[in-house]
C-alpha positions as CSV (number, residue, x, y, z in Angstrom):
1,X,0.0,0.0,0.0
2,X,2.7,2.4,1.0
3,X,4.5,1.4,-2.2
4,X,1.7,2.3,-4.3
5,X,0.8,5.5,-2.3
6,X,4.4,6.5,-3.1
7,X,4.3,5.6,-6.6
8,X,1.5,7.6,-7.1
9,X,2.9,10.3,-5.5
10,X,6.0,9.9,-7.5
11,X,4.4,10.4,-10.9
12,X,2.2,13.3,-9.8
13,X,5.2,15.1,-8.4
14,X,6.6,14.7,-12.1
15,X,3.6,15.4,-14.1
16,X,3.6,19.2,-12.2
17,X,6.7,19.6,-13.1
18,X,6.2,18.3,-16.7
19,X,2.9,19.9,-17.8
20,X,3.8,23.3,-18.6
21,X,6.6,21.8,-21.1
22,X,4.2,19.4,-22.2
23,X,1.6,22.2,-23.0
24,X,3.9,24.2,-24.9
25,X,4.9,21.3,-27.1
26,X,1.2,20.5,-27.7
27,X,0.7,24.3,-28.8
28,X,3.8,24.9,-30.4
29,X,4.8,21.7,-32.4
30,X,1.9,18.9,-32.5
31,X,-0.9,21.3,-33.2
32,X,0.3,23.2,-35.7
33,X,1.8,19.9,-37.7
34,X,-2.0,18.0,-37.3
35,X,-3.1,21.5,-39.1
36,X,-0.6,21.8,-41.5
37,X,-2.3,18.0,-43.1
38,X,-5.6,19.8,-43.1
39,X,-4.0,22.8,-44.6
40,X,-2.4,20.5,-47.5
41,X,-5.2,19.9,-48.8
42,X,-6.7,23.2,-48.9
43,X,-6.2,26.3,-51.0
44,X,-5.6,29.0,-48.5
45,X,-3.3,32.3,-48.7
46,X,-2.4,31.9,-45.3
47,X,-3.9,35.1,-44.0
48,X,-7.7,34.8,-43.8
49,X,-8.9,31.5,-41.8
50,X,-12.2,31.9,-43.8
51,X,-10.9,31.8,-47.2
52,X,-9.5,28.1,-46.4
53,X,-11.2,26.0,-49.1
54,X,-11.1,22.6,-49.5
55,X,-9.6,21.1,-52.9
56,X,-8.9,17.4,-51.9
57,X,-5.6,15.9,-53.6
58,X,-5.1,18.8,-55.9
59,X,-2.4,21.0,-54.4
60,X,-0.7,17.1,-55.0
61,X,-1.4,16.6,-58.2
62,X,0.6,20.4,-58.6
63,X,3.3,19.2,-56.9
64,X,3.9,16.7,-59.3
65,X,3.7,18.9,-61.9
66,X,5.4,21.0,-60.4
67,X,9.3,21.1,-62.6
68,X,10.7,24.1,-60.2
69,X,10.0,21.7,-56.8
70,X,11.6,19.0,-58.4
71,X,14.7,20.9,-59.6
72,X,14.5,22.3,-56.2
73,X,14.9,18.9,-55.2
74,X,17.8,17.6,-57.1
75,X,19.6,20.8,-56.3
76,X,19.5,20.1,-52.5
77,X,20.2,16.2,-52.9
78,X,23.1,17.1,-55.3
79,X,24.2,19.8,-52.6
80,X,23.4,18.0,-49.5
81,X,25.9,14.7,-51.1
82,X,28.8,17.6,-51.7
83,X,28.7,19.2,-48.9
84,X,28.5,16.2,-46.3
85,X,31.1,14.5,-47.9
86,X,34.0,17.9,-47.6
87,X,32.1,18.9,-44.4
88,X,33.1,15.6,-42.5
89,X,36.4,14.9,-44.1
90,X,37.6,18.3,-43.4
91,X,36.3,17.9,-40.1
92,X,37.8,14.9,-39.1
93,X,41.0,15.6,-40.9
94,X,40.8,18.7,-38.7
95,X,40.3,16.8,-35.5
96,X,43.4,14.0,-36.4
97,X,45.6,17.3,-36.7
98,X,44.5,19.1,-33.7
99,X,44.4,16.0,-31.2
100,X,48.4,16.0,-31.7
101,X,51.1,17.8,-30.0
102,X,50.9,21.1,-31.2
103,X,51.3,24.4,-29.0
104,X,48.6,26.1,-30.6
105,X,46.1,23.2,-30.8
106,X,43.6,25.2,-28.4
107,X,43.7,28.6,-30.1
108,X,43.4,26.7,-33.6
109,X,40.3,24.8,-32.0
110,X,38.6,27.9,-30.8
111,X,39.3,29.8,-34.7
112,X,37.9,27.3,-36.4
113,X,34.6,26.4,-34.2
114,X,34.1,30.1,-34.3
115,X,32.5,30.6,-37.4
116,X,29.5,28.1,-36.1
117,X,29.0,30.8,-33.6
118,X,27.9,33.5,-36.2
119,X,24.0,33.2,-37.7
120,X,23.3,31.7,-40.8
121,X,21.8,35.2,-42.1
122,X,24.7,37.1,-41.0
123,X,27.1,34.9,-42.4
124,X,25.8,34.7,-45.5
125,X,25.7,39.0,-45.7
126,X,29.1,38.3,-44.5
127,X,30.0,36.1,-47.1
128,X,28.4,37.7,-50.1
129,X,30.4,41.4,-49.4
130,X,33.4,38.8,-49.9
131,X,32.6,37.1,-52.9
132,X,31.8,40.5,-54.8
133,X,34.4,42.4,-53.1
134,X,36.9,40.9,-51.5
135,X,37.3,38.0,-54.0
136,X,37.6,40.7,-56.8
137,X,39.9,43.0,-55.2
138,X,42.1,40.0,-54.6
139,X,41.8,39.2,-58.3
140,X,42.9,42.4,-59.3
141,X,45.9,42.5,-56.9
142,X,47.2,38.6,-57.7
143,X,45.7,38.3,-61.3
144,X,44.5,34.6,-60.6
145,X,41.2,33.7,-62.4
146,X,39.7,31.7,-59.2
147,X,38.9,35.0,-57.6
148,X,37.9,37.1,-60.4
149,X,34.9,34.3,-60.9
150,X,31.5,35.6,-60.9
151,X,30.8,33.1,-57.6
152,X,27.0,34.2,-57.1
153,X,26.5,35.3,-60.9
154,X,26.0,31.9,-62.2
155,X,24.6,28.5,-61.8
156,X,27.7,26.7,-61.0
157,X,29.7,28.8,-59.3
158,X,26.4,29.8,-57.2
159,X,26.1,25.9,-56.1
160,X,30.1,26.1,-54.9
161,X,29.6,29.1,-53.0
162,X,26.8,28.2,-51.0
163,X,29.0,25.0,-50.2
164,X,32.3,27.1,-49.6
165,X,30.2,29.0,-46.7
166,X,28.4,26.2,-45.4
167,X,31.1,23.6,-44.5
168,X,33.0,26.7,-43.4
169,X,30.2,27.5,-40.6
170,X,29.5,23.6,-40.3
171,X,33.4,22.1,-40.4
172,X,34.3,23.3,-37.1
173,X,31.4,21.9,-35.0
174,X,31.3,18.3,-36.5
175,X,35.6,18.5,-35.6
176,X,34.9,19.1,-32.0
177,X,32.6,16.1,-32.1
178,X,35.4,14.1,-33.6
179,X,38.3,15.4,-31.1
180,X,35.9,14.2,-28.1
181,X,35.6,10.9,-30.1
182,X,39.6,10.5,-30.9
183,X,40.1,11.7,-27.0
184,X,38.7,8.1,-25.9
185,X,40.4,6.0,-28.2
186,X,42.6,3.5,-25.7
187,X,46.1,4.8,-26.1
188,X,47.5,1.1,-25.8
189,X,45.2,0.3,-28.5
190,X,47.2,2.6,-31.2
191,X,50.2,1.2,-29.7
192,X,50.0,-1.8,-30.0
193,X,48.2,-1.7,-33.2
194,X,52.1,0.4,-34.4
195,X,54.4,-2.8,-33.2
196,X,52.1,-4.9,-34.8
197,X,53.5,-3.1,-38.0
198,X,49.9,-1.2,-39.2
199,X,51.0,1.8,-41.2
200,X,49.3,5.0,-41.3
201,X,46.5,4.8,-43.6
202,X,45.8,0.7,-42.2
203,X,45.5,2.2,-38.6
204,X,43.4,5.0,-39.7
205,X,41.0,2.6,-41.2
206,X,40.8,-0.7,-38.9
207,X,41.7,1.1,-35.8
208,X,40.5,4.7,-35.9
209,X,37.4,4.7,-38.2
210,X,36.1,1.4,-36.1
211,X,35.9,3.3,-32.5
212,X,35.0,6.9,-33.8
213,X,32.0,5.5,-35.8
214,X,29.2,6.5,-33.3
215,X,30.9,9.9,-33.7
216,X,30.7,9.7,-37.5
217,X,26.6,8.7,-36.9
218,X,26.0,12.0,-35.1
219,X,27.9,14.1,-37.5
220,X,26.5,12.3,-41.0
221,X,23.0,13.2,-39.3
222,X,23.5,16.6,-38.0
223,X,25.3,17.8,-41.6
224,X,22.8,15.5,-43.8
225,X,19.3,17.0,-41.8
226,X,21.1,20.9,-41.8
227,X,22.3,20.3,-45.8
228,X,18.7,19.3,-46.5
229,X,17.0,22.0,-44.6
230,X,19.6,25.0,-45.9
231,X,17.4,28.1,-46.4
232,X,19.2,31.0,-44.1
233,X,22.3,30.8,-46.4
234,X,19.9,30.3,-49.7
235,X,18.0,33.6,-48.5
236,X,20.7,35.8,-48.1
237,X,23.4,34.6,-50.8
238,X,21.8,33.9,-53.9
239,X,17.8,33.9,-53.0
240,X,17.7,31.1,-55.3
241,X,18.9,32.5,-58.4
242,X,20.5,33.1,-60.8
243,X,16.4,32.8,-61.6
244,X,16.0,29.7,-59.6
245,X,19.0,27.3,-60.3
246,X,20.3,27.4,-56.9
247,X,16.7,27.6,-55.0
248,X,16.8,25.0,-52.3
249,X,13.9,22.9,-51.3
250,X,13.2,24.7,-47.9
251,X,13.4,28.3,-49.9
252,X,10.9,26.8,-52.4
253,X,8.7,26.0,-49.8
254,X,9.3,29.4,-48.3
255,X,8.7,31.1,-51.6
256,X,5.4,29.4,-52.6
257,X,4.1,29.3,-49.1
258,X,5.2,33.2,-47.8
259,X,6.1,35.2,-50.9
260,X,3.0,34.0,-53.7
261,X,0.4,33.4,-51.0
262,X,-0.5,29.9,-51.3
263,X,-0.1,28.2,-48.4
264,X,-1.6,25.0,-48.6
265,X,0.4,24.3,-51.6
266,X,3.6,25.3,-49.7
267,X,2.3,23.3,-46.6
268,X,1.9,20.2,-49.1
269,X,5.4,20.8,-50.2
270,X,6.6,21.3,-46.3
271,X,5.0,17.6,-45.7
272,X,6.8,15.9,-48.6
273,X,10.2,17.8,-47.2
274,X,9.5,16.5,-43.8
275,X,9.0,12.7,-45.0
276,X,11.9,13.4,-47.2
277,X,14.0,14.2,-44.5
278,X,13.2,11.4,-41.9
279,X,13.9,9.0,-44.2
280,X,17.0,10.2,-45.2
281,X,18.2,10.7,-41.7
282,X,16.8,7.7,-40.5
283,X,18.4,5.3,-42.8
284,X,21.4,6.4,-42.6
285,X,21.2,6.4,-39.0
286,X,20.5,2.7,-38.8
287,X,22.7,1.9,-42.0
288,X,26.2,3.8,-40.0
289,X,24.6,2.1,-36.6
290,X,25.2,-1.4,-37.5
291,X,29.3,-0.6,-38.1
292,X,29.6,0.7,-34.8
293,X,31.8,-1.3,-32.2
294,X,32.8,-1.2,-28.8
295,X,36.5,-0.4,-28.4
């Protein structure tokens, strides 16, 4: 009896302290996405709650034929690949240098996490005054071509300059994941590993890359889910263009849902992103879990 009495008590004493958390996540998150599958189906302009009209399957049968979604699409797979691939090879090449025996290891760790600290919005303003000025002045001054391109002017060099800045602000976060992960490697593990005879690149791969794989889970996830969901930079470095060859899926949404009114078509689109993105995340999630091992 007294065991249940304090059981009871136990889980009230928890559910005071949990239900204002629990009401703003009800508000906040779950509400609004329940609406947002009513809203898919609707034709609505976002503003007036009364002009919310009902069209059934149609905003998704404009979706399909929708060509600037789907290059919107392509454009963020084909960026999201580029960029997670350079973000966490830089990263961890980052983190094997600065776990060594260099004097400046902790100032270099603190310049390059630094950038992370800086907004996406701000560091895109940042970064566009460099690519039209500072690249250009540096042009002029050392007459090499690679900084006299037109790096938001075109297609191509738009899609490399949205990567540039982004594993520039992402690099630096993923390699302080990495250094915590190469910190609890077993010392006598690499050691003995060396009489054995393994070379560099051999203990890299059957000694390093085995123990820091949880490490690699969390950083393939976090760049792969931020890659995927890149607007901030989109917005304020190219806004999609030149006309809308580097418009990312998330600014598509944002453009069709905030700038042409039609929010239950952009809602529709935001559904789709969502599913898109959990099963992305997910499978590669389970796919890097089951090469994980214990050191």
């Amino acid at each position: 009896m007294r065991k249940a009495l304090g059981l009871r008590k136990g889980w009230s004493q928890q559910i005071v302290f949990l239900w204002p958390a629990l009401i703003f996540f009800l508000t906040i998150v779950v509400t609004p996405f329940i609406l947002g599958f009513y809203y898919s189906s609707t034709d609505w302009n976002g503003l007036d709650l009364n002009k919310a009209t009902w069209t059934g399957s149609d905003n998704w049968v404009r979706i399909w034929h929708d060509e600037k979604f789907w290059d919107s699409l392509l454009f963020t797979l084909r960026f999201t690949v580029v960029s997670v691939i350079i973000a966490n090879v830089l990263a961890l090449g980052l983190a094997m240098m600065l776990t060594a025996a260099l004097k400046t290891k902790k100032l270099l760790r603190t310049v390059f996490f630094m950038p992370n600290v800086i907004g996406g919005i701000l560091l895109g303003y940042i970064w566009q005054f460099i690519f039209t000025k500072g690249f250009l002045t540096i042009g002029e001054k050392t007459g090499l071509s690679f900084f006299e391109l037109p790096w938001l002017g075109t297609a191509n060099t738009g899609f490399w300059g949205l990567v540039i800045v982004f594993v520039w602000q992402t690099a630096g976060y993923m390699m302080i994941i990495y250094i915590a992960s190469l910190a609890g490697i077993p010392k006598d593990l690499i050691e003995a590993a060396k009489i054995d005879g393994a070379r560099p690149h051999q203990l890299f791969k059957s000694v390093y890359v085995p123990l820091i794989m949880p490490a690699i889970t969390i950083c393939l996830f976090l760049t792969i889910s931020n890659a995927f969901k890149m607007f901030d930079l989109n917005l304020s470095l190219t806004k999609g263009g030149p006309g809308t060859s580097t418009q990312s899926l998330a600014y598509n949404i944002y453009s069709e849902a905030l700038i042409n009114n039609r929010y239950g078509l952009g809602t529709a689109k935001a559904l789709l992103f969502f599913v898109a993105v959990s099963l992305i995340t997910v499978t590669q999630v389970v796919l890097t879990k089951r090469k994980e091992v214990s050191a």
